[in-house]
C-alpha angles and dihedrals in degrees: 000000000000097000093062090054092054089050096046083053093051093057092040098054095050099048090048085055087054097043084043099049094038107043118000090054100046081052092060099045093045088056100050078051098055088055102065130061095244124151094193088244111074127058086229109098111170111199109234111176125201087345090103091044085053094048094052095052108042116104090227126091116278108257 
């Protein structure tokens, strides 16, 4: 009985570090990107916050 429990474990944890490093990760990191006013180019990133969100959402023209 223990010994099933063991083997379940070793093809879980495997498969967490996967789901984590390809796709909880890159989320994250899409959102603390999606926070700043950065353009890829520049070395300036200027931390925003919720100001893009804003902008999406609001029903006037983007300025």
């Amino acid at each position: 009985m223990y010994r099933k429990k063991i083997y379940s474990k070793g093809f879980l944890v495997p498969a967490l570090i996967l789901y984590t490093a390809l796709f909880v990760v890159p989320c994250l990191i899409s959102f603390g990107y999606s926070l700043t006013n950065w353009n890829s180019i520049s070395a300036n990133i200027k931390f925003v916050g919720m100001n893009n969100f804003k902008r999406i959402f609001s029903t006037s023209s983007p300025t």
